[in-house]
Phi, psi and omega in degrees: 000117172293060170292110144020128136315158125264065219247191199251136117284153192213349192091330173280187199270023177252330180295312189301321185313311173307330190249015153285296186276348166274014166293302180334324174290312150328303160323300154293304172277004138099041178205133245271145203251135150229149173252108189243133189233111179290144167202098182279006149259325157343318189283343228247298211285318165338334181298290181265312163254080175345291192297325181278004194288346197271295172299330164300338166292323153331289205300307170297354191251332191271290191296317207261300154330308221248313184271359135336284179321310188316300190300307174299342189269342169285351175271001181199062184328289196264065152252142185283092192232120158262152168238129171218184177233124183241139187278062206220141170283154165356301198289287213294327207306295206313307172338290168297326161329306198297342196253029151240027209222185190241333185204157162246119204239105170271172155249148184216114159233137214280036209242355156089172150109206181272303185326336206257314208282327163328303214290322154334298188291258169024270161299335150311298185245007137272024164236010163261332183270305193292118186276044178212167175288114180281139124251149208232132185256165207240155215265341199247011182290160187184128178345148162292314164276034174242181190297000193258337163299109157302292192099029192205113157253157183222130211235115208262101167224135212270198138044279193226018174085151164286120132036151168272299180348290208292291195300327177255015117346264194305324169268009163263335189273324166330306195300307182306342178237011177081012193266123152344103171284130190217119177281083153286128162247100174306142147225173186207127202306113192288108165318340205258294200010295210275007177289164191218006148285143192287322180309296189272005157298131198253190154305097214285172161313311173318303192285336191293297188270047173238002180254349173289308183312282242271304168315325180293322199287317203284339209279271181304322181004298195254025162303126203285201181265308186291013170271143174264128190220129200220100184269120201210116171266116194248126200269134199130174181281115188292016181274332222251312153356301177266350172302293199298333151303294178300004144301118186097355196230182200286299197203157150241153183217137167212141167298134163266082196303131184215126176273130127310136168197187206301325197253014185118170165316137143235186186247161183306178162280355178265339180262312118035269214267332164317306175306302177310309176231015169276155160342310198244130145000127161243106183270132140275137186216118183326123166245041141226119195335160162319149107306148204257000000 
């Protein structure tokens, strides 16, 4: 399917960061860039004041969009870009989006404050909701043909293992940009280990991290051979494990594991705490199929 990039704009300078790199994205997978701007005081002034509402739309498609667009095109002269503005908040926009796109791309920036805890909230539960792979680009991101291309995406697999979803995510953008795919597995060290009583001898370390090895193998198995591939099992807590990867690298990929909870799905705490602090681009990817 030639599905759209999509990404969110807003005018700020972390969204134009966000539509740089969803040109860059675009661009590789070689299908048409769209620019979407929610703009839920449009919906407000359309309330009260009608008759102006065609122009303040004018106004938002012309300033804010439109100088995106401008903007991805210098960066992809012959890419294919629609833009639109929907009068609408941020979340439902985004949402409905995901279900024409191949991918969603936000912004994310690190300046503290209310601003940050919006724009935060925002990317949190349209990547707990959006049923395509959400990426977030991180406020310390810098052009791909600048000194911040690594040559390294890192694909986090937890648990219960990453997502088929995730994984292959990860060995596409990986194939695609010429890059080291590096197969993280986090484990962790039985607190008892070093006792020398017998009664609380446990599981030694070795084996937890020969159970890690063994989950990356069975996890990379069906890889293809032209993926360059670095399987690494890493002792620690796997939030601060993929924190401390993303440093040097490109993306991070992680399955998006999604809970009920009080307020609709959220995400775990290790995909949590990536969107909040990793280094790098964060993709989430739904491990659950498209809707159809």
């Amino acid at each position: 399917m030639n599905l759209p990039i999509v990404v969110g704009v807003d005018g700020s300078e972390a969204s134009l960061r966000a539509a740089d790199w969803a040109a860059d994205e675009a661009a590789l997978r070689g299908v048409p860039l769209r620019l979407v701007h929610a703009s839920l005081w449009e919906c407000y002034e359309r309330a009260v004041f009608p008759a102006a509402s065609e122009r303040w739309e004018q106004i938002l498609t012309d300033v804010l969009v439109v100088a995106a667009a401008n903007r991805a095109r210098q960066r992809v002269p012959d890419m294919k870009i629609a833009t639109q503005v929907v009068p609408e908040g941020p979340v439902p926009v985004l949402i409905h989006e995901a279900h024409g796109a191949s991918a969603l791309i936000l912004g994310s920036q690190d300046r503290g404050g209310v601003a940050e805890l919006l724009q935060g909230s925002v990317s949190l539960t349209v990547a707990g909701l959006a049923d395509c792979p959400v990426i977030v680009v991180r406020g310390g991101h810098e052009d791909r043909d600048g000194s911040a291309t690594h040559g390294r995406v890192v694909l986090g697999v937890g648990e219960e293992a990453a997502s088929a979803n995730a994984i292959r995510f990860a060995l596409e953008e990986a194939e695609r940009r010429g890059a080291v795919l590096e197969a993280v597995r986090a484990w962790r060290r039985p607190a008892h280990e070093t006792t020398d009583h017998p009664w609380f001898a446990g599981e030694p370390a070795h084996v937890r991290e020969q159970r890690a090895v063994r989950a990356l193998e069975a996890a990379l198995r069906e890889a293809p051979a032209g993926v360059r591939l670095h399987k690494r099992a890493a002792e620690g807590p796997a939030r601060q494990v993929l924190l401390d990867a993303s440093h040097d690298a490109d993306l991070l990929v992680l399955g998006a594991r999604r809970r009920p909870g009080h307020f609709g799905l959220r995400l775990g705490r290790v995909a949590h705490a990536a969107l909040t602090h990793s280094a790098c681009p964060v993709a989430l990817v739904p491990e659950q199929p498209r809707h159809p």
